[in-house]
C-alpha positions as a printed NumPy array, in Angstrom:
array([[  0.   ,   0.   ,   0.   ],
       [  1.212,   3.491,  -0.926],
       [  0.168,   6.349,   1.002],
       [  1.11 ,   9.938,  -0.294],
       [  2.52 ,  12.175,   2.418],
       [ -1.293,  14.384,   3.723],
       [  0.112,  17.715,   3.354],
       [  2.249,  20.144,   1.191],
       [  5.729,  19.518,   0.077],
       [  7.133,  22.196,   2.211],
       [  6.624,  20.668,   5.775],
       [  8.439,  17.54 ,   4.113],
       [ 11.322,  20.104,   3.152],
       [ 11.344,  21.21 ,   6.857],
       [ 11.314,  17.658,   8.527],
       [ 14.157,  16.431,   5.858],
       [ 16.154,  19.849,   6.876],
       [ 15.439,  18.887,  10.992],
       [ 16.514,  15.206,  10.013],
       [ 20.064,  16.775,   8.363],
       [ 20.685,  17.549,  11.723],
       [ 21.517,  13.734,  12.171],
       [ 21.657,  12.48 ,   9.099],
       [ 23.635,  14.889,   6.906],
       [ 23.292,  12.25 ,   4.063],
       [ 19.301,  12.211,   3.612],
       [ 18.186,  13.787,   0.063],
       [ 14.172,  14.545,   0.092],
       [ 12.45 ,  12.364,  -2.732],
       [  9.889,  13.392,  -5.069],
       [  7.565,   9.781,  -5.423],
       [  7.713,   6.306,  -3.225],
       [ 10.364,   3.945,  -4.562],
       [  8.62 ,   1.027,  -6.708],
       [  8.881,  -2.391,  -5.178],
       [  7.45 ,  -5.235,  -6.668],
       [  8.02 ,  -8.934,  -5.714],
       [  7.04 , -12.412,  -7.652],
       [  5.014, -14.813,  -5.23 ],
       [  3.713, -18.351,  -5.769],
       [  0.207, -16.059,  -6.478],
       [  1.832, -14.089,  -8.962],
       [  3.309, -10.432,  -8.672],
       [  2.838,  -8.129,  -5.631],
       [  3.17 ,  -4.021,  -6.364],
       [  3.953,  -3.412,  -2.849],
       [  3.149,   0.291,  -3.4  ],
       [ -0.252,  -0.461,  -3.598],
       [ -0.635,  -3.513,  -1.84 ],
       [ -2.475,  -5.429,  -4.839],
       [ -1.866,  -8.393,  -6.778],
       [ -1.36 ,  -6.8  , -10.458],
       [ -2.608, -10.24 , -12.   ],
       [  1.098, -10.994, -13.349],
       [  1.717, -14.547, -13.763],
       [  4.235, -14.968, -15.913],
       [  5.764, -18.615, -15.824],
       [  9.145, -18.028, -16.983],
       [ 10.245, -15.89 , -14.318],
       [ 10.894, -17.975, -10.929],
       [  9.799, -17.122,  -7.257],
       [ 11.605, -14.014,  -5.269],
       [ 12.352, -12.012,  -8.409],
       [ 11.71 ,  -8.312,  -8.496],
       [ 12.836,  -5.116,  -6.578],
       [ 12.719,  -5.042,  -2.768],
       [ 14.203,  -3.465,   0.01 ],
       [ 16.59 ,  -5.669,   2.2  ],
       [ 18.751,  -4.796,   4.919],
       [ 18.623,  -2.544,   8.499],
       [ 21.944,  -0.52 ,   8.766],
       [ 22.264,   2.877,  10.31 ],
       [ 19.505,   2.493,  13.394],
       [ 19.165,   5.468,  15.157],
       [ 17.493,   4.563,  18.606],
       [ 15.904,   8.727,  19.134],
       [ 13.678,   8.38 ,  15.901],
       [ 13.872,   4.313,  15.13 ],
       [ 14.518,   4.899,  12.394],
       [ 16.966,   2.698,   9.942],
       [ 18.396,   2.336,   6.263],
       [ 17.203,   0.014,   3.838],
       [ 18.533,  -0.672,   0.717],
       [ 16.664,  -1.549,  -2.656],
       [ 17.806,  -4.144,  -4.429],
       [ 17.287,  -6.167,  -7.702],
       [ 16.626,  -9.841,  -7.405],
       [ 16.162, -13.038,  -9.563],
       [ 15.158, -15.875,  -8.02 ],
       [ 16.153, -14.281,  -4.529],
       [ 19.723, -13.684,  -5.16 ],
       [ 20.715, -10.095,  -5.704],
       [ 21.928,  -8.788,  -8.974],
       [ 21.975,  -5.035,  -8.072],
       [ 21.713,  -2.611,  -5.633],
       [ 20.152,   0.358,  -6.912],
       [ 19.182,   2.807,  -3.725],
       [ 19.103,   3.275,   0.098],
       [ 16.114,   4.715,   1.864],
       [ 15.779,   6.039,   5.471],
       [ 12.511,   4.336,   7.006],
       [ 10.611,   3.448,   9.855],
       [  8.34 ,   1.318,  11.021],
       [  4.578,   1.015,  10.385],
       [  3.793,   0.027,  13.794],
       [  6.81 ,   1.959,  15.564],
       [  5.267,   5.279,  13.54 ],
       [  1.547,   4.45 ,  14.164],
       [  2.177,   3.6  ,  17.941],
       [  4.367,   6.917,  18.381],
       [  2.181,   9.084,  16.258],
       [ -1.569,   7.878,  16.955],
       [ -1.899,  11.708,  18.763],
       [ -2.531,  14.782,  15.913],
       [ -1.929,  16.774,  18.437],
       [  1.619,  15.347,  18.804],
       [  4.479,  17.418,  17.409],
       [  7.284,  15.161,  17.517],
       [  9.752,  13.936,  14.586],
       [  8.099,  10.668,  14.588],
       [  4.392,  12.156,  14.11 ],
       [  6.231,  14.358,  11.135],
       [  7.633,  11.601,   9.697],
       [  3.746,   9.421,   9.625],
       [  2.21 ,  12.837,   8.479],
       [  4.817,  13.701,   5.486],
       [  6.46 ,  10.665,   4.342],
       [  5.531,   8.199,   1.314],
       [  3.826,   5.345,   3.396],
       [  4.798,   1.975,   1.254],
       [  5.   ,  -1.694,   2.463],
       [  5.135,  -1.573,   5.975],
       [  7.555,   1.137,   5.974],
       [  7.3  ,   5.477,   6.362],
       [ 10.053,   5.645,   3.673],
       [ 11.55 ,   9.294,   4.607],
       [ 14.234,  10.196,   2.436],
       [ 17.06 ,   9.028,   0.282],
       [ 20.363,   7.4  ,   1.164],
       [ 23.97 ,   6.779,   0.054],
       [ 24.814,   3.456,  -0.632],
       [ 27.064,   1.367,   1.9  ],
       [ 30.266,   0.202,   0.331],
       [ 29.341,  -3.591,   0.057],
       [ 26.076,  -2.447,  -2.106],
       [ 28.746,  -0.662,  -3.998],
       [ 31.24 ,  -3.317,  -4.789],
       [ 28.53 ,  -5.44 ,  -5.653],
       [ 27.64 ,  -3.114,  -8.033],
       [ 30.922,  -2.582,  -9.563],
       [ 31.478,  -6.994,  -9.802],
       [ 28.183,  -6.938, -11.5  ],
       [ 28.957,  -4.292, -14.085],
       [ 32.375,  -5.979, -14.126],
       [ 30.992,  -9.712, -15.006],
       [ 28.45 ,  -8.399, -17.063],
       [ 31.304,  -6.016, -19.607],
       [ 33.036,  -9.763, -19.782],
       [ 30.241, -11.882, -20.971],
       [ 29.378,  -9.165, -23.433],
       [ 32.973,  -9.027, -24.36 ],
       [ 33.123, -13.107, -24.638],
       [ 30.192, -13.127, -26.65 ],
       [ 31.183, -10.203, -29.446],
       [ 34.256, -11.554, -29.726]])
């Protein structure tokens, strides 16, 4: 399920500049990221929490974009850094952006007040709601992410180079 933040792009501009306060790293984002999964019932578009009717046989179980991984906590928000990733058949192929999030719960729990004023209620009222994550801003990529990368591009310049030749 994707939920658009509920009010104008400004007050997201203000919580992102509060949240560079900790995070010097975080870059606002414009739109959700897309993650999409292949289950046994066919594909999931997390960002809207429906089955898109997908079933395409050739393409096995565990293949599409997802976010993986919990780096970076920081225990006064809860928040944490995921990283979206590229996957066939469950292995990862690339690593193509890490998002700042928090929890569903940890948000709803913390925020369940509109009176309440503090960086967790900001971050349930002006981030992109998708999966069960508040996904808050954009992150750099760790190094591993990185090198993966760089193998990838690496094995994949050979085979191309095997095969022209």
């Amino acid at each position: 399920m994707t939920s658009a933040p509920s009010t104008s792009p400004s007050s997201y501009s203000v919580l992102i500049e509060r949240l560079r306060q900790r995070f010097p790293s975080i870059q606002p984002i414009s739109a959700a990221p897309t993650i999409f999964l292949l289950r046994r019932s066919g594909f999931t578009y997390a960002g809207e929490g429906r089955d898109l009717g997908l079933k395409p046989p050739t393409l096995p179980i565990g293949t599409g974009l997802t976010l993986t991984g919990n780096r970076d906590v920081d225990a006064q928000s809860g928040t944490y850094i995921k990283t979206r990733v590229l996957r066939f058949s469950g292995i990862p192929l690339l690593y193509l952006g890490a998002f700042r999030v928090l929890d569903w719960e940890r948000g709803l729990k913390q925020a369940s007040d509109p009176a309440d004023r503090s960086e967790t209620a900001a971050i349930v009222r002006y981030c992109y709601l998708i999966g069960p994550w508040y996904v808050i801003g954009k992150e750099p990529l760790s190094a591993m992410p990185k090198v993966w990368n760089t193998l990838a591009a690496i094995l994949i310049a050979a085979l191309i180079f095997s095969i022209v030749r």
